[in-house]
C-alpha positions in Angstrom: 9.5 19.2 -5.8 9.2 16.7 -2.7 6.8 16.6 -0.2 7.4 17.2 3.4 8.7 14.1 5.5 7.2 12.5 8.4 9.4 12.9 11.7 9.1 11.0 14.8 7.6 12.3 18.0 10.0 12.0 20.7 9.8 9.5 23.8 10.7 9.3 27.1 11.8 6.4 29.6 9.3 4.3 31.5 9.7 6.5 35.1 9.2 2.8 36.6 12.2 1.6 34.9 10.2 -1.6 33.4 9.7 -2.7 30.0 6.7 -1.1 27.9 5.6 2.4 27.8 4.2 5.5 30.1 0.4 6.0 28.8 0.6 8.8 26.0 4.3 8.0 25.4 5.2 7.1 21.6 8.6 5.4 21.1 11.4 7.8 19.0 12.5 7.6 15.7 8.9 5.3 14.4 9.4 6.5 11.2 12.7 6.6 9.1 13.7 7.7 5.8 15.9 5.8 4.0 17.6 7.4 1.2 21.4 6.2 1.7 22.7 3.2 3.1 23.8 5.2 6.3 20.0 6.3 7.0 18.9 2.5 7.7 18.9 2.9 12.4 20.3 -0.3 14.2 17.4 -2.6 15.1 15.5 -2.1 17.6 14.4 -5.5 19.9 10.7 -3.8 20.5 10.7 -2.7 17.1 8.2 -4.8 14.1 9.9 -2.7 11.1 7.9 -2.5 8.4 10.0 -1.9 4.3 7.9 1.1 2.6 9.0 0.8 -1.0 8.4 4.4 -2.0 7.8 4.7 -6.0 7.3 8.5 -5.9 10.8 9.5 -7.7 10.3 12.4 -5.2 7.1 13.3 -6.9 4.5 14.9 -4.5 1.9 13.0 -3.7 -0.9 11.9 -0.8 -0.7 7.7 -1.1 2.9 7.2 0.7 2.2 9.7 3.8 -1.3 8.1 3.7 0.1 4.4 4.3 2.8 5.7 6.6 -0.4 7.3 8.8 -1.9 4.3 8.4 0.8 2.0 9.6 2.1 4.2 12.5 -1.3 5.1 13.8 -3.1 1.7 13.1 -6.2 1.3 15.0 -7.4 1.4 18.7 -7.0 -2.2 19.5 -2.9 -2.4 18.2 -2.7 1.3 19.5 -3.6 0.2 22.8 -1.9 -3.3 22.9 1.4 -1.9 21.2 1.6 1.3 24.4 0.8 -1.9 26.7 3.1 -4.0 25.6 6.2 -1.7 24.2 6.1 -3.8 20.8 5.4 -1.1 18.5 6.1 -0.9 14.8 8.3 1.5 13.2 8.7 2.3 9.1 11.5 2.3 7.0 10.7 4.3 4.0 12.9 3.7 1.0 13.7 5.9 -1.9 14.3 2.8 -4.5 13.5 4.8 -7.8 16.0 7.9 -7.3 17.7 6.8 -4.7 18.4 2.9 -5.7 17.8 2.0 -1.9 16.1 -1.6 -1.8 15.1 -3.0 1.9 17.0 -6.4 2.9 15.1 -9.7 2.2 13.1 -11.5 4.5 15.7 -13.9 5.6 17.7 -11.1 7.3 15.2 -11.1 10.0 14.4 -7.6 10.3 11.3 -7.5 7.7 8.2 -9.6 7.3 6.2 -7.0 6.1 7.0 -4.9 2.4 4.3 -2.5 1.4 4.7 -0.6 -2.4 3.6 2.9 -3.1 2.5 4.2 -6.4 4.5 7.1 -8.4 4.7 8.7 -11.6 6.0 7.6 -15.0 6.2 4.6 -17.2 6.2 1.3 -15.3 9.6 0.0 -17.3 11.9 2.4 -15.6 14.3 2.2 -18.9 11.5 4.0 -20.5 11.3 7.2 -18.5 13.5 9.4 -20.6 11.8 12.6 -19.0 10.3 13.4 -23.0 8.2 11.2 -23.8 4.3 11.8 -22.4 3.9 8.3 -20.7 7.0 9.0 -18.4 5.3 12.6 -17.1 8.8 14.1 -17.5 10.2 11.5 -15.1 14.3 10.2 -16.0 15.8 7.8 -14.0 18.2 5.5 -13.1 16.8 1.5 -14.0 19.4 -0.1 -12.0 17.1 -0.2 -8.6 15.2 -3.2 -10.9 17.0 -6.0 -10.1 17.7 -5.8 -6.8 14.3 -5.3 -6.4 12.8 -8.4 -8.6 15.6 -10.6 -6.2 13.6 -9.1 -3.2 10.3 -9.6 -4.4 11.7 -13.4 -5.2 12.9 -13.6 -1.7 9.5 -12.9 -0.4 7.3 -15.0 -2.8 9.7 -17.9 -1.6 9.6 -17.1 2.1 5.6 -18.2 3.6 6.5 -15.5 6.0 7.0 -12.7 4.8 3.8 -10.7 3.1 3.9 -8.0 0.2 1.2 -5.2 -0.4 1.4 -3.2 -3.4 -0.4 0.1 -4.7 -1.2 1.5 -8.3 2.9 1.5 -9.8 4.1 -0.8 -6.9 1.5 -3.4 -8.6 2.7 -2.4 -12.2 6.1 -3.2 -11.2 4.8 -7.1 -10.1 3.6 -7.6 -13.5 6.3 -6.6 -15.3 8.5 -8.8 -12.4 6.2 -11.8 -13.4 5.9 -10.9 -16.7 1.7 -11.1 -16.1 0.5 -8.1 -18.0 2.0 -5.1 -19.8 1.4 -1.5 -19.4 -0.6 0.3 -21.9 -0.6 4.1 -22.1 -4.5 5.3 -21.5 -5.0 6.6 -25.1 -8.3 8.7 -26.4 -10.3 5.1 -27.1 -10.4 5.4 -23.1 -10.4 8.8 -22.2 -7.5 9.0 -21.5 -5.8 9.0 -17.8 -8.7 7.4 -15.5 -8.9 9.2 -12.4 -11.6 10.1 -9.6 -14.1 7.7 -7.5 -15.1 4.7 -10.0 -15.4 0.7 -10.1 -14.0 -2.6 -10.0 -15.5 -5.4 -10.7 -14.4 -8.9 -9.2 -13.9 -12.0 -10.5 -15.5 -15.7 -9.7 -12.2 -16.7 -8.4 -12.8 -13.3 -5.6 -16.3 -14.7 -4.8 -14.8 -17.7 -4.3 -11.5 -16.9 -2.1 -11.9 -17.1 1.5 -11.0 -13.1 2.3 -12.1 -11.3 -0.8 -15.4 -13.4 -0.8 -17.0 -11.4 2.2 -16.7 -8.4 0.4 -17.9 -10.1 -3.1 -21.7 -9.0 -3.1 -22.7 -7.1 -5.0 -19.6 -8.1 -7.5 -18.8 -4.3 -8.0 -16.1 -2.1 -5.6 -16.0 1.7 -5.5 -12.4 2.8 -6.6 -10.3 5.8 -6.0 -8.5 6.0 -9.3 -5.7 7.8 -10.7 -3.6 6.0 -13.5 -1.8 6.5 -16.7 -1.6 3.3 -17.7 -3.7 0.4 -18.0 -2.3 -3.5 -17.3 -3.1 -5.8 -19.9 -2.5 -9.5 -19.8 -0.2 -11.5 -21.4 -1.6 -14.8 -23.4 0.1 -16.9 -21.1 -0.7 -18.6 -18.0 -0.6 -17.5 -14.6 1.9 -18.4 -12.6 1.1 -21.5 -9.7 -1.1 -19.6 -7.0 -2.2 -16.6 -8.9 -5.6 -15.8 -9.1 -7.4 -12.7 -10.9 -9.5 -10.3 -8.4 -10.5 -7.4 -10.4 -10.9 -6.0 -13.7 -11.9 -2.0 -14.3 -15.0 -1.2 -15.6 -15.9 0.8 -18.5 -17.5 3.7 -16.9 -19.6 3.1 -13.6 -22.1 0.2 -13.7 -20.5 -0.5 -17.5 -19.2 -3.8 -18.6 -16.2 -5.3 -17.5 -13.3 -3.5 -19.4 -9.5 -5.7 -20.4 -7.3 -4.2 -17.2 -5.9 -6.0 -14.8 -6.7 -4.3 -11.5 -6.4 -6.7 -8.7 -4.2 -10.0 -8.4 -3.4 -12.6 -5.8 -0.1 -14.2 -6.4 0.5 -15.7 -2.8 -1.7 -16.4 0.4 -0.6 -16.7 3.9 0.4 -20.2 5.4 -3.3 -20.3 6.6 -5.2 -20.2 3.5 -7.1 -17.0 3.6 -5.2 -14.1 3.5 -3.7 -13.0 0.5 0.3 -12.2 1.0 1.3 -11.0 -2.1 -1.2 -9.0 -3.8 -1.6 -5.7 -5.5 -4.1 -3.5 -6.7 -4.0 -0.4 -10.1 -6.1 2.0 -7.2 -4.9 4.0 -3.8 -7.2 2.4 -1.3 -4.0 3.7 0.9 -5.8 7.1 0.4 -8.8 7.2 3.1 -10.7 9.5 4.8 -11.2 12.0 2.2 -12.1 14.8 4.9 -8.3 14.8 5.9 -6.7 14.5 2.7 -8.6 17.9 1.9 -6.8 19.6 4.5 -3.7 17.8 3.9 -3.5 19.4 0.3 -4.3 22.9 1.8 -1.4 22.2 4.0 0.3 21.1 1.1 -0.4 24.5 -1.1 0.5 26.1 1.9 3.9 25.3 2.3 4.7 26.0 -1.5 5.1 22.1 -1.9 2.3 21.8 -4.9 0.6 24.1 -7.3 -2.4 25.1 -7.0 -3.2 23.3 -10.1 -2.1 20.1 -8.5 -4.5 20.8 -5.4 -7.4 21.7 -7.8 -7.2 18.2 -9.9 -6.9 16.5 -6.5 -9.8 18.2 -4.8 -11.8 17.5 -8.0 -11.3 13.3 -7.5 -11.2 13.5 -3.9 -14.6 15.2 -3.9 -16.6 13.4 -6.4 -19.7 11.1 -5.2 -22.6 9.4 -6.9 -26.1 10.3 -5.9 -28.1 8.2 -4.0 -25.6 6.0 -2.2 -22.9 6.7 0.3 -19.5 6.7 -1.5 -17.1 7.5 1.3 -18.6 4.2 2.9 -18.2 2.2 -0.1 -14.6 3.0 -0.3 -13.9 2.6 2.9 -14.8 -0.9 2.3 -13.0 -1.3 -0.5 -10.2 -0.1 1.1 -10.9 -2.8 4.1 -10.8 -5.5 1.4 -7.8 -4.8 -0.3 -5.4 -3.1 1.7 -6.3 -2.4 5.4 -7.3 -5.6 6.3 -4.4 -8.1 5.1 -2.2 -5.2 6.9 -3.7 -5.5 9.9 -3.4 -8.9 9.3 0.1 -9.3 9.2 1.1 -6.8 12.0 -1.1 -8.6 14.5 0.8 -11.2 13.5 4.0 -10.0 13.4 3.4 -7.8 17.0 2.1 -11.0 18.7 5.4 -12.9 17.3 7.5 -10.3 18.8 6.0 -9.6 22.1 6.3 -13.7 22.9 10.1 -13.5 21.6 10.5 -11.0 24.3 8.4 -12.4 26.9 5.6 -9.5 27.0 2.0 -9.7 27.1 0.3 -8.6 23.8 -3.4 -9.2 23.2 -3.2 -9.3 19.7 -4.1 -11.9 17.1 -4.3 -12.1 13.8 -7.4 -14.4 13.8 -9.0 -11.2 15.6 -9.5 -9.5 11.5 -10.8 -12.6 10.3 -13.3 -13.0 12.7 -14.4 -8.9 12.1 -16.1 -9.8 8.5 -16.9 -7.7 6.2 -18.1 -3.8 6.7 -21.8 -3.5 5.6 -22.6 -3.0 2.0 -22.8 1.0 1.6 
């Protein structure tokens, strides 16, 4: 069963007749689904249009509404700046496993900015047969994998364009680079690893120049939820890539052989990493209002009650003594937020100057923020 769809909020004209928007006005149509070439809108000149790669099959789930909130709403700074300025970015959310739709490359001029979901079933999309366990009864079409290894070339060879990627979105990279394999969770690891856990980073994150604020202590509180585990290949990395995270076996336990976190490409500056992924949902904040999105969810008949109950379950575990929701709020800063905010700035700034608007943006403005507190 699918999950609802966002729709837009509607807009009016400026009364004034100038450029920008009325205070309280949102522009129309900010969020688009794309599931057939005739669902892509004509650009839109105020428009920074940001490529969703949805990997949800139509699966329900909370991670792709969570990063559409997240890239629509933003926060107060680009809200204010983007109903200042009219700039304003707009999603285009594409259904590339069952629908085959795969966003144009950088070069086209319409995207600079590619963020992957996560989604159900065995990363090698050949595999999914809809019988065996590791594909969750998922069968699909594998021809979306191509086009969509040319687009993730087209982006690692364009200093440009950036691209974030979430739990089967960063599966998908390795296989594309051939960096690790997926292995099926068996009993040896209890199986699928799911709820609030750890990460713990590598020398090379204490050393980089973003993921180093957020190094101490060496350890990152996780929302988890995977299948499969990605192990390396014996080969070496390619140029530029550089190991963040490994998983932990068990909380405070030893560093265990997955892959996690992984740095492939870093912005022109130096700092911020532009192709990276991450085997967690830091997409999936707040956990107050994910609660009462999966009671909206149960009640519009779009999940089971059984599918709200395993959800509730990780959503609501802590650890005593410390303050979780803070620690993965900072996690979440590190490894997804942050290089998004990042790279909208960015791309806002760029496209209020190209139309001759004021925009008090910068994307120098997150690096100078820091790091949140250790919770």
């Amino acid at each position: 069963m699918r999950g609802r769809l966002l729709v837009a909020r509607p807009a009016g004209e400026r009364r004034d007749g100038r450029s920008g928007r009325e205070e309280g006005e949102e522009p129309a149509s900010r969020y688009v689904r794309v599931e057939s070439p005739a669902d892509v809108p004509a650009p839109d000149p105020r428009a920074v249009d940001v490529a969703v790669l949805d990997m949800n099959h139509g699966w329900p789930n909370l991670g792709h509404d969570s990063l559409v909130h997240s890239l629509l709403e933003g926060d107060p700074e680009r809200h204010r700046e983007e109903r200042r300025s009219g700039v304003f970015v707009r999603v285009l959310s594409y259904e590339v496993r069952r629908c085959g739709m795969v966003p144009e490359p950088p070069a086209g001029g319409r995207f600079a900015v590619y963020v992957g979901t996560g989604g159900p079933g065995h990363i090698d999309p050949a595999r999914n047969d809809g019988e065996d366990p590791g594909s969750q009864g998922v069968r699909e079409d594998p021809r979306w994998e191509a086009p969509l290894f040319r687009l993730f070339e087209a982006i690692r060879d364009d200093p440009g364009a950036a691209l974030l990627a979430v739990c089967h979105s960063f599966g998908v990279i390795c296989r594309w680079t051939g960096i690790a394999r997926p292995v099926l969770r068996g009993a040896r690891k209890g199986g699928k690893s799911t709820g609030v856990l750890e990460n713990v980073l590598t020398a090379e994150a204490a050393a980089h120049p973003w993921f180093g604020r957020f190094a101490a202590p060496g350890r990152l509180r996780i929302l988890d939820n995977r299948l499969y585990d990605l192990v390396e290949e014996p080969r070496p990395l390619p140029a530029g890539a550089l190991r963040i995270g490994y998983e932990t076996l068990g909380v405070g336990g030893p560093p265990g052989d997955a892959l996690t976190m992984l740095e492939l490409a870093r912005d022109a500056g130096g700092v911020m990493p532009r192709i990276f992924g991450v085997n967690h949902h830091p997409e999936v904040v707040d956990r107050a209002h994910q609660l009462e999105l999966l009671d909206d969810k149960l009640r519009r008949g779009e999940v089971s009650a059984q599918w709200v109950a395993e959800r509730r379950e990780i959503l609501t575990r802590t650890y005593p003594g410390e303050d979780s929701e803070g620690r993965l709020q900072r996690t979440s800063e590190c490894t997804l937020l942050g290089p998004l905010r990042f790279f909208l700035y960015r791309e806002l700034r760029h496209r209020a100057a190209a139309l001759g608007l004021a925009c008090d943006l910068h994307e120098d403005q997150v690096l100078r923020r820091g790091a949140p507190a250790t919770a």
